[in-house]
Steps between C-alpha positions, in 0.01 A plus 500: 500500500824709586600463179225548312407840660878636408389357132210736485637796714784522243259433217295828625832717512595372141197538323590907535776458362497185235531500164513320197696185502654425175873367514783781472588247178117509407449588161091591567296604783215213553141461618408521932357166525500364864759297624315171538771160469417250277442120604815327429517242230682243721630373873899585582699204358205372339653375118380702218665587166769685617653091639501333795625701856834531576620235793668750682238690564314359727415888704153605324397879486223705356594805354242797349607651192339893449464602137437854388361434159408204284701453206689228291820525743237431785390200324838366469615562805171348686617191299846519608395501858179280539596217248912506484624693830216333713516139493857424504612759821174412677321791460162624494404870269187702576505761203339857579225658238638892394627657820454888342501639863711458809129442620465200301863352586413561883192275400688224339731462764243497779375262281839287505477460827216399552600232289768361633768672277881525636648778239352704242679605187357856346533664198318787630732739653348774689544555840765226554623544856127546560382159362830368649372563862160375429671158412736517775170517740350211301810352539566438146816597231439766265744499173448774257497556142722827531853703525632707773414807401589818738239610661245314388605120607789565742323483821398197424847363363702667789245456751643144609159298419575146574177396271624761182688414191492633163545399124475702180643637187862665430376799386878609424535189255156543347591887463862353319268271298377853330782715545712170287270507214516870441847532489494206252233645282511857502646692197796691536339848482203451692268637231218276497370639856439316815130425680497403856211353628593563882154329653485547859792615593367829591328299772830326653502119251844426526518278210313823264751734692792314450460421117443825477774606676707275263357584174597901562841359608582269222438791250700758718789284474448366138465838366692732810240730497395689814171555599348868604278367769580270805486103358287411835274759452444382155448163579226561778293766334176417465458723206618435136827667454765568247848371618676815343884476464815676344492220244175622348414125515101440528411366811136468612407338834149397548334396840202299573295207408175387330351450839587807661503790228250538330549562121834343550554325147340791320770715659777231391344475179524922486869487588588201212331684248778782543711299357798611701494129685637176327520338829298395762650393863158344719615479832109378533318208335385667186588320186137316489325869515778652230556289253199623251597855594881436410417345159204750391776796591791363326281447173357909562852619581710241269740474779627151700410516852711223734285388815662367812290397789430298791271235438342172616598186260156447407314440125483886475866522535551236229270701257702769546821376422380296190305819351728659260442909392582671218889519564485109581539513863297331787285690648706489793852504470598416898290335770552367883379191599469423913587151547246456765560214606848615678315799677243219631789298609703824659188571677432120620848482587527783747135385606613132585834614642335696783247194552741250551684742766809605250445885510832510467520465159221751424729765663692796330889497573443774725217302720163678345247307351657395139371473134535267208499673201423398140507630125356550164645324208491690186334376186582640179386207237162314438773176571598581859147585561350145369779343703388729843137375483540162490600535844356609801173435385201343697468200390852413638815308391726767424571709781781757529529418810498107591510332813911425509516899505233563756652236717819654481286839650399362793707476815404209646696342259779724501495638821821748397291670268510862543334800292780556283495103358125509447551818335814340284270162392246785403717666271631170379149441304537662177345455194833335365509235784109471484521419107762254578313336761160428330561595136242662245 
C-alpha cells in the first residue's frame, strides 16, 4: 500500500509537468494510448521457436518491456524478446501498449508489479530518475533506452541507483556515419547547396542535434569556410535559417517534423524548388515523406538532388533505393539501418546483469550507473540493403545478435565482465562480422 501511494503521489506531481514521450532517437511523435501490458504469449523457459532454454539458466524472471510507439522495429524487437530472448534465459516479457505520457509509463509499471515483474526495460525516457525511484519502491530494475545527457539524465546516472542502467545509441558514430559520406560525396566547390533537415533538435534530440552538429562541421572543414553565426545556435534554432559563410557556399538548415510543424513538407518543398540545394542531410526519418517531392523537383528544376537519411530497413526503404530518377540515381543515395537486435540485447544485458546480482558490470569506470552503446550501419546500395533485411526479422533465424554473443553479455558467466568489455563485444558486431556470420 506504501508503495502504491508513492506511485500515485509522484504520478500527481508529474502529470504538471509530463510530456510527450517519444525516444530522443524517435523519428515521430506517436498516439497517447494507455499503458495497458499485453498477455504474454508463453511461460519463462517454456520452448517456443526461438529453441529450447538454456541449462544454465535455471533463475526465472519476468521483466516488462514499455514501448512508446508501435512500429516495425517494435515488432521485431517484441519477437526478439518473447520468442528468442525468452525461452532460452528463462524469462518471461509483458510488452506495454504506447506509453505517450509519463502518466501512462507510471501506469504500466504499477501494472508490472502487480504482476509479478522483477525489471522493466523502457524505451520511454522521460523522467528517468523519477521512474527509477518508483521501481526502486516496487523493488524492481529499471534499464533505459537512453544516453547520459547533462542535465537531463544525470541525476539519474550519477545518483548511485542500485536498480538503474542504461543502453542506447552512439550518437558521435551515427553523427560520423553522416559527416563520412559528405566528405566522400561532396564536390569540390560546394556549389550544389546543402539542406539540413535538423528535426528536433531545437527541442534537445541528441541524435537530430548531433548530425546536425556534424553535417555543418564536415562542410566547414571540407570547404574551410567560416560561418557568421554561432554553429550551436544554428543547430538548435527552431526557425529555418540560412547557414551564411565567407565561402558564399549555400547552406540552409531546416527544423521540424511532419508531426510537429505544420506545413512542414510544403516548406521543404518551397526551399528545393530554389534550386540552390543538391543535397539533402535528414537527421530525421524522412525519406518515405520526400521521395515524390525530390523527384517532381529535380524534373521542374533539371537539377540532381542526393538524399541521405536515417531510416528503418523496411519495404519503403527498399523502394527507395531501387527507384531510379532522371540522373539514374536511387532515390536515396545513403541510409542507416539500427540493428535492433544488439540494442535489445545491450538492454537485456544490463537488465539481466543487475538481476543476477552483477551490478558490477553495469557500472561506468568511474562507479555511476553505466551504458552500452550501439550504432547505425550505413547503407548505400539496394545489395547491402537486401542482405540487412534478411536478418533481424520476426520470424527468426537470423539474428544479429545470437545466443553465443548474448551469453558472452551476461556476468554470471563471466563474472570479470566489466562495462568497458560489454561495451568492446558491442562494438565488435559490425555489419562485416554480421555478413560473415550468417551470410546473404
Amino acid at each position: 500500500m506504501k508503495k502504491r501511494l508513492m506511485a500515485l503521489v509522484l504520478a500527481g506531481v508529474l502529470a504538471m509537468t509530463a510530456a510527450g514521450c517519444g525516444s530522443s532517437t524517435d523519428t515521430s511523435s506517436s498516439g497517447g494510448n494507455s499503458a495497458g501490458t499485453e498477455a504474454p504469449a508463453g511461460t519463462a523457459g517454456e520452448e517456443t521457436a526461438g529453441g529450447e532454454a538454456g541449462g544454465q539458466y535455471t533463475e526465472s524472471f519476468k521483466i516488462g518491456v514499455a514501448e512508446v510507439q508501435a512500429n516495425d522495429e517494435s515488432i521485431q524487437r517484441k519477437a526478439y524478446f518473447e520468442d528468442y530472448i525468452g525461452p532460452h534465459y528463462n524469462c518471461e516479457f509483458i510488452f506495454s501498449e504506447q506509453c505517450s505520457t509519463t502518466e501512462d509509463l507510471l501506469t504500466f509499471i504499477e501494472n508490472c508489479a502487480d504482476a509479478g515483474c522483477d525489471a522493466v526495460i523502457s524505451y520511454q525516457n522521460e523522467d528517468i530518475e523519477q521512474m527509477t525511484q518508483v521501481c526502486q519502491e516496487y523493488g524492481m530494475m529499471y534499464v533505459v533506452n537512453t544516453v547520459r545527457i547533462v542535465p537531463k539524465t544525470e541525476a539519474a546516472f550519477s545518483g548511485g541507483y542500485e536498480n538503474f542502467a542504461a543502453f542506447g545509441s552512439n550518437q558521435s558514430a551515427i553523427a560520423e556515419v553522416f559527416s563520412d559520406w559528405i566528405k566522400e560525396n561532396a564536390s569540390e566547390d560546394g556549389s550544389e547547396g546543402f539542406l539540413i533537415c535538423s528535426g528536433l533538435a531545437y527541442s534537445g534530440n541528441l541524435q537530430q542535434t548531433e548530425i546536425t552538429q556534424a553535417c555543418l562541421t564536415a562542410l566547414q572543414e571540407i570547404y574551410d569556410l567560416t560561418y557568421d553565426g554561432d554553429l550551436d545556435s544554428m543547430v538548435t534554432s527552431s526557425s529555418p535559417i540560412e547557414a551564411t559563410n565567407d565561402k558564399g557556399i549555400n547552406i540552409y538548415i531546416y527544423p521540424g517534423h511532419t508531426t510537429r510543424v505544420e506545413g512542414y513538407l510544403q516548406g521543404l518543398t518551397a526551399a528545393l524548388q530554389t534550386g540552390k540545394y543538391g543535397v539533402m542531410l535528414q537527421s530525421v526519418q524522412l525519406y518515405d515523406q520526400t521521395g515524390v517531392i525530390v523527384q517532381e523537383t529535380e524534373e521542374a528544376i533539371n537539377k540532381d538532388i542526393k538524399v541521405a537519411g536515417v531510416a528503418t530497413v523496411s519495404e519503403s526503404l527498399k523502394t527507395a533505393f531501387a527507384t531510379e530518377d532522371q540522373f539514374g540515381n536511387a532515390s536515396v543515395n545513403m541510409a542507416t539501418a539500427k540493428p535492433v537486435s544488439l540494442l535489445c540485447a545491450s538492454g537485456f544485458a544490463q537488465t539481466y546483469n543487475l538481476l543476477t546480482g552483477h551490478r558490477e558490470a553495469t557500472l561506468a569506470e568511474n562507479g555511476d550507473a553505466g551504458e552500452l552503446n550501439t550504432t547505425l550501419w550505413p547503407i548505400t546500395d539496394l545489395e547491402t540493403l537486401e542482405t540487412i533485411s534478411q536478418w533481424d526479422t520476426p520470424e527468426g533465424g537470423k539474428w544479429i545478435v545470437d545466443y553465443d554473443i548474448v551469453d558472452s553479455m551476461l556476468a554470471v558467466n563471466h563474472p570479470d565482465l566489466t562495462n568497458a568489455d560489454l561495451q568492446a563485444i558491442v562494438d565488435s558486431v559490425t555489419y562485416e562480422s554480421t555478413l560473415e556470420r550468417l551470410g546473404e
